[in-house]
N, C-alpha and C positions, 0 to 999 in steps of 0.2 A: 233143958234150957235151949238146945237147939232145934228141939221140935218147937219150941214155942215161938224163936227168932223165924222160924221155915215159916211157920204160921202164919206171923204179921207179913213179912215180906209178900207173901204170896195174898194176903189178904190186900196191902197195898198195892200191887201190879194189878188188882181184881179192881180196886175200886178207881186207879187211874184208867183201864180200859172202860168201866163204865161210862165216868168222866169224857173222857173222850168220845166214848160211843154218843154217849146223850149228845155232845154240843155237836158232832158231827150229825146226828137225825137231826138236831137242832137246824143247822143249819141247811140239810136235806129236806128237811118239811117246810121252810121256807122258802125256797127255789121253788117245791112242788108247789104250793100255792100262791106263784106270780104267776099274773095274767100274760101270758107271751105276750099275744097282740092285740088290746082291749078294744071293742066295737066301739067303745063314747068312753069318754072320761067325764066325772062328775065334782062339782065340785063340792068341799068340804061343808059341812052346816058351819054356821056361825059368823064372825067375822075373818077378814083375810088373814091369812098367818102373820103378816107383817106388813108395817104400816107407815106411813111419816119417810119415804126413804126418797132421797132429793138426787131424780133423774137418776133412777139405777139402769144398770144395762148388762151385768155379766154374774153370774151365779156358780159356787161349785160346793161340795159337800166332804165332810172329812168324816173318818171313818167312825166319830162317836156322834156322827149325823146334824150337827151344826153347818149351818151353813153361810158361806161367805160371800158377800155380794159388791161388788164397785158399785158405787156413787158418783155421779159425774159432778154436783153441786150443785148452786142457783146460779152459777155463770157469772157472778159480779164480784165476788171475792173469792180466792183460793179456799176453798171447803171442799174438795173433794177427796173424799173418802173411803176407806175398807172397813168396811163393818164385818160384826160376824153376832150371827142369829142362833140361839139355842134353840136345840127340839121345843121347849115352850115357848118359843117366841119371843124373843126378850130379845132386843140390839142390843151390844155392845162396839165401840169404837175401835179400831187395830190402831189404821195408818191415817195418820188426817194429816191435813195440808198442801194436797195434790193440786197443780192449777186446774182453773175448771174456767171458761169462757163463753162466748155465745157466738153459738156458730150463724153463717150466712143465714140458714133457717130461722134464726131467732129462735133459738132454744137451747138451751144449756148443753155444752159437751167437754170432754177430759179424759175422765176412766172411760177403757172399753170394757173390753172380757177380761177373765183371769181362771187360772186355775192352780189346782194343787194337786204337788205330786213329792211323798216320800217331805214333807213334812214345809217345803218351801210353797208359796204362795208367784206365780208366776203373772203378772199384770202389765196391761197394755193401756198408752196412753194417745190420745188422739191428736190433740193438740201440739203435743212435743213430740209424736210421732216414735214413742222410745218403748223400751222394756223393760219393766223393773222387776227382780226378785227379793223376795221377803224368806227371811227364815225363821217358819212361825212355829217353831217344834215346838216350843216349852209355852206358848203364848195359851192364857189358862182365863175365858170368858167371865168376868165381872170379877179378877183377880188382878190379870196383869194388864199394868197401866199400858195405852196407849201410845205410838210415837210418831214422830212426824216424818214427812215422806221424805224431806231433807237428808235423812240417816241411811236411804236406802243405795243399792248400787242398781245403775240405768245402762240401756245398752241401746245407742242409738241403731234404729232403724231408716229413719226417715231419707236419711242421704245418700242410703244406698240405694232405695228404691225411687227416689227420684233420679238419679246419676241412671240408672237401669233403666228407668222412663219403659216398663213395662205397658202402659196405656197408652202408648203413641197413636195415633198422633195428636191424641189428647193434651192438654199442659200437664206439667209434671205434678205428682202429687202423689201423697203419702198417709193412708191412714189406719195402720194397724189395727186390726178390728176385733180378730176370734182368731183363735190356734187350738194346735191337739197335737201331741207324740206321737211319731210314727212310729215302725214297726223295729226299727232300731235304737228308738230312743230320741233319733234330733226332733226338734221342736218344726212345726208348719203353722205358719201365720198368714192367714187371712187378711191381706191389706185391700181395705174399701175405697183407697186413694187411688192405688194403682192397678185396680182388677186385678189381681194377681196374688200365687200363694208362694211366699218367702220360705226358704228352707234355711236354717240355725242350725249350725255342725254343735252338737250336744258335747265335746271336746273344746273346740278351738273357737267357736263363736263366729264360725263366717257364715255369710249371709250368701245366697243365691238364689236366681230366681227359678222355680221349679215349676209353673203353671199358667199360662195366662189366659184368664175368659175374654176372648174377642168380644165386638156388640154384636148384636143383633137387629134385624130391619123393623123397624118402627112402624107398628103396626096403625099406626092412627094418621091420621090429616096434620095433626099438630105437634109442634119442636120440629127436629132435626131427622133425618133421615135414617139414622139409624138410632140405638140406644145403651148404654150401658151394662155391662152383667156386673153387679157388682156382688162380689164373694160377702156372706155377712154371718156365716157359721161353717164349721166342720167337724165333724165326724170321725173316726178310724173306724169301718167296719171292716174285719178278714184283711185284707189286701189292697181295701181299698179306702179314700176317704170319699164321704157323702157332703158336697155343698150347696147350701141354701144360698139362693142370689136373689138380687134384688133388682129388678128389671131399675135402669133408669127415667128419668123424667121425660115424658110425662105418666110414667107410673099404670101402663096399660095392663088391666084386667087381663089373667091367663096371662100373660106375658112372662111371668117369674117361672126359672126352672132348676128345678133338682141337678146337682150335675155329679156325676163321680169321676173320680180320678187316682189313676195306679196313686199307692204309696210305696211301690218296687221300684219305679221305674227312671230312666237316666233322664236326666231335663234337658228339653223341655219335654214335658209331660202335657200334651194332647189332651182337654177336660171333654167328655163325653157326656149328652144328655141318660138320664137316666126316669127322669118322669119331668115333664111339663104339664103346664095350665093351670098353674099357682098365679097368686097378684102379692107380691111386695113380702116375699121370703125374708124373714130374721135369723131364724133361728132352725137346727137340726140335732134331733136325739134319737136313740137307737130304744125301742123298747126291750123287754125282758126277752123275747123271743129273736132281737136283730133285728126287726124291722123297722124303717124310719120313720119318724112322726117331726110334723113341722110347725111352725109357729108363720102366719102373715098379719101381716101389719096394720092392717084395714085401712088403704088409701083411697080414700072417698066408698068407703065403705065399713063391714064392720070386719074387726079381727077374731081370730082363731088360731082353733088348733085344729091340724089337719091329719089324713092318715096320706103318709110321702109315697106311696106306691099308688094313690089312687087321689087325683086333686078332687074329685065331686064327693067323698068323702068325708064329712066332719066331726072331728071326733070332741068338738067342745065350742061353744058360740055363746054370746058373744065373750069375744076375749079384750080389754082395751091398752091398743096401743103394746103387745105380748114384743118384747124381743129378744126374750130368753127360756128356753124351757130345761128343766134338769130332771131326769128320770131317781131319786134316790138309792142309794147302793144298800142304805141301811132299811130299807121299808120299799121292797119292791116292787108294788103295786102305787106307790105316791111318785106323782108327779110336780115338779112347783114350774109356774109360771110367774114370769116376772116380768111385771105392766110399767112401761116407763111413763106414761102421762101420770098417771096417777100417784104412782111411787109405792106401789105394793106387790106384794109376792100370794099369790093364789095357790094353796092346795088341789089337785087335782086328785079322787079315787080313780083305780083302771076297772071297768066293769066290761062284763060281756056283752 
């Protein structure tokens, strides 16, 4: 009888090490076959993954690979929303009710970026300039109903960074745009108001300002003498973060630059070029290897995806109107882009 017990036991401990062995090749053979840093990206056959989405602008992915996307709305009524997308493409509704307006540009704005982390949904709004968190643990795609933004809790941003008036001597302004965790965990915000990146004590919830992009001289005959950097994505790579800007108006070619900036370091934090000769920067993602790839905008031009350590390099064209790219965690070699004219999310393959 206790030969028999020694048996199974040891038979069990054999078939849990399997177990593990396998899901751990498992997931070793998968790393081994992401492309570090793909020559061109290609896009998927068929049609776009997702479709019908009204002025999206911020994308993130959870670990059973759905993904979650802000909607800014049609700008005449409060319709702006958080949807979230299944691997087959299916929308479903989260958070609906967010105000959505029409910006000077005449075109819809509200939701920025947002992300997810340990099960909460962290969202950025333009207009009200705030921060909302969701906790979307148990929230289960074409099960659990919908709620409205009303229910959420918001953490004003705006008044501090205009009172901070970090874009001097610019008028004051505020437009929370893109964020990422740093290396201890507080949160950094990308505000397109105030060129500048907001630091969030992950504890206490105070705000400071950790970064600011000066302009730069205006390379053309026309506007103003100098011109805008405006921060409009970031990164955590090692030590540092990677930000995509967006030269201002009037929007000169090669003008947009990559910039990095310590995420160690005591504020203010000094932003360093790291690759220039970009036009009209959205967005920054890290490939499977670290390296950065970027999204522009195509201002009197066409958009793309770009490789970030080298602007004459394109690693996908045309892209229209791209202000967000997400590398997938769960599918390492897919990449999605996300077209705000249009309102769709693009599949990207990585090829060599």
């Amino acid at each position: 009888m206790l030969n028999m017990l020694a048996n199974r036991l040891l038979n069990q401990r054999i078939l849990a090490l399997l177990i593990v062995g396998g899901s751990l090749a498992g997931i070793l053979s998968c790393q081994d076959h992401a492309i570090q840093n793909p020559m061109t990206l290609t896009a998927s056959p068929g049609p776009p993954f997702a479709t019908g989405l009204k002025a999206p602008l911020g994308l993130a992915e959870d670990p059973r690979g759905n993904l979650w996307v802000t909607e800014a709305g049609s700008g005449t009524v409060n319709n702006g929303q958080v949807s979230v997308i299944t691997p087959a493409g299916v929308k479903y509704p989260v958070i609906t009710g967010f105000v959505s307006a029409i910006s000077p540009e005449n075109s819809p704005e509200g939701l920025n970026h947002l992300l997810l982390k340990d099960g909460k949904l962290y969202i950025l709004h333009a207009t009200e300039a705030k921060l909302y968190i969701a906790d979307v643990t148990g929230f289960v795609p074409g099960v659990t109903a919908s709620f409205p933004a009303s229910l959420l809790t918001s953490y004003d941003i705006g008044t501090f960074v205009r009172n901070a008036h970090p874009n001097a001597p610019d008028a004051k302004n505020s437009n929370p745009y893109a964020m990422a965790f740093g290396p201890n965990g507080d949160l950094f915000i990308a505000d397109a108001g105030g060129n500048a990146i907001i630091r969030r004590n992950q504890n206490t919830g105070a705000l400071s300002v950790y970064a600011v992009f000066p302009d730069t001289p205006n390379p053309t005959s026309m506007g103003p003498p100098t011109i805008d950097a405006v921060p409009t994505g970031l990164v955590l790579s090692g030590n540092n973060f990677l930000v995509s800007t967006l030269s201002g108006f009037p929007f000169p070619a090669g003008a947009a630059r990559l910039m990095q900036v310590s995420a160690t370091g005591t504020a203010p934090v000094t932003p360093t070029v790291y690759q220039g000769g970009f036009s009209g920067l959205t967005d920054v993602e890290l490939t499977a290897g670290g390296q950065p790839v970027v999204t522009e905008f195509g201002f009197g031009g066409t958009g793309r995806v770009a490789n970030g350590n080298n602007a004459a390099t394109t690693l996908f064209s045309p892209a229209i109107t791209p202000v967000d790219i997400l590398r997938s965690n769960t599918s390492p070699n897919t990449y999605y882009v996300l077209y705000y004219g249009p309102g769709i999310i693009v599949k990207l393959n990585a090829t060599n």
